[in-house]
C-alpha positions in Angstrom: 0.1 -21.4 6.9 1.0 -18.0 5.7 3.6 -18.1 2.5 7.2 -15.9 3.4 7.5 -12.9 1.7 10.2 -10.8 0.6 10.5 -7.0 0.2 12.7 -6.1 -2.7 14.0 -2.2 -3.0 16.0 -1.2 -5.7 17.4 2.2 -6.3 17.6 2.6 -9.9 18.2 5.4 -12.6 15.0 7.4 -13.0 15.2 6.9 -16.7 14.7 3.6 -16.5 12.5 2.3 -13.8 9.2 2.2 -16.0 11.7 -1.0 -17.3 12.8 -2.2 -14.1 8.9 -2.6 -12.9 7.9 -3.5 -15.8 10.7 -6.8 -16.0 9.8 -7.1 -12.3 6.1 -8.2 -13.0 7.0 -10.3 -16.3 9.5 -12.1 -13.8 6.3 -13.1 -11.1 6.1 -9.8 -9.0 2.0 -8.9 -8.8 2.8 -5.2 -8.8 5.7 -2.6 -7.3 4.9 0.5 -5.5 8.0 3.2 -6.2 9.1 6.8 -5.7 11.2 9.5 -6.7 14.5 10.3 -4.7 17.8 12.0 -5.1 20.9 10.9 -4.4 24.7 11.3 -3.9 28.1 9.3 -3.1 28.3 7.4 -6.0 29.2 10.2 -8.7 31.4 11.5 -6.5 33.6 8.9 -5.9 33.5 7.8 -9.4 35.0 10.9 -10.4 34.0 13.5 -12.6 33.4 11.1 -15.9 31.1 9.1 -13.9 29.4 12.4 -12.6 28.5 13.1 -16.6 26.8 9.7 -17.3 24.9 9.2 -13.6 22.1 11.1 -12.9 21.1 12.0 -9.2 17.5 11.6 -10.3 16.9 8.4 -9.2 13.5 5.6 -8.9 13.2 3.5 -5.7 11.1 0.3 -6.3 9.5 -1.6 -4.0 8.1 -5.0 -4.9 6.8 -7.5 -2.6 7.3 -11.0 -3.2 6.5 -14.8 -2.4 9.6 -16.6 -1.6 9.6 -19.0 -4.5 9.6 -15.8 -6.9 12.3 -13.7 -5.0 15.2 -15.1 -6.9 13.4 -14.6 -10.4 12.6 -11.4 -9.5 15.2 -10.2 -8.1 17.6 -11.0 -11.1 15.0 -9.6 -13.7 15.3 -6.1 -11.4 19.6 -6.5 -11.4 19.0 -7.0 -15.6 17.0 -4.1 -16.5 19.0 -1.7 -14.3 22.6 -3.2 -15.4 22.9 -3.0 -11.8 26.5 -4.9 -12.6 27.4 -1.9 -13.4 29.3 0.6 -11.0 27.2 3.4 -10.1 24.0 2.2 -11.7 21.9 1.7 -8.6 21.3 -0.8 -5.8 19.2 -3.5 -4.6 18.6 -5.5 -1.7 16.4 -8.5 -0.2 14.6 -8.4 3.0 12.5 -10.5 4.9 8.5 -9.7 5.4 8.2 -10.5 9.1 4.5 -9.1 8.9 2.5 -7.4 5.9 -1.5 -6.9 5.4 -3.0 -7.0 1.8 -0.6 -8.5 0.0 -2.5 -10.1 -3.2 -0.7 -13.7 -4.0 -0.1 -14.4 -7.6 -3.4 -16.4 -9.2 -2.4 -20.1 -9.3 
């Protein structure tokens, strides 16, 4: 039987999302695939002292994981891109309902 996976985005700070893969494979992910991306809404309605310390420049990350390392995972991403944080970025979980060549972690 086929383990569930999980598709993990996060839409980080360009600045830092060498560190968010990079705490994303420590944490169990076998790899991430990203890209770089603009975006807008959240300096805006931060105001314009927000606008000075968030960048538009951002890094989307996709990682791809087994179920029983989503959660670990997952957190390490929200840590390295103080995604607590108002306007940092955003992340999300969703359900693999069908992938091809996904490498499992060695056992």
């Amino acid at each position: 039987m086929a383990k569930k996976l999980h598709l993990i985005t996060a839409v980080v700070q360009r600045k830092i999302g060498e560190a968010v893969v990079d705490a994303a494979i420590k944490a169990g992910a076998t790899g991430a695939t990203f890209f770089y991306a603009e975006g807008t809404g959240t300096r805006q309605r931060l105001g314009a002292a927000a606008a000075q310390e968030i960048s538009g420049s951002k890094r989307v990350v996709f990682v791809v994981t087994e179920e029983a390392h989503t959660d670990a995972v997952f957190d390490a991403v929200v840590k390295a891109a103080r995604l607590d944080d108002p306007g940092q970025g955003f992340a999300c979980v969703q359900e693999v309902l069908k992938a091809v060549g996904f490498l499992a972690p060695r056992r």
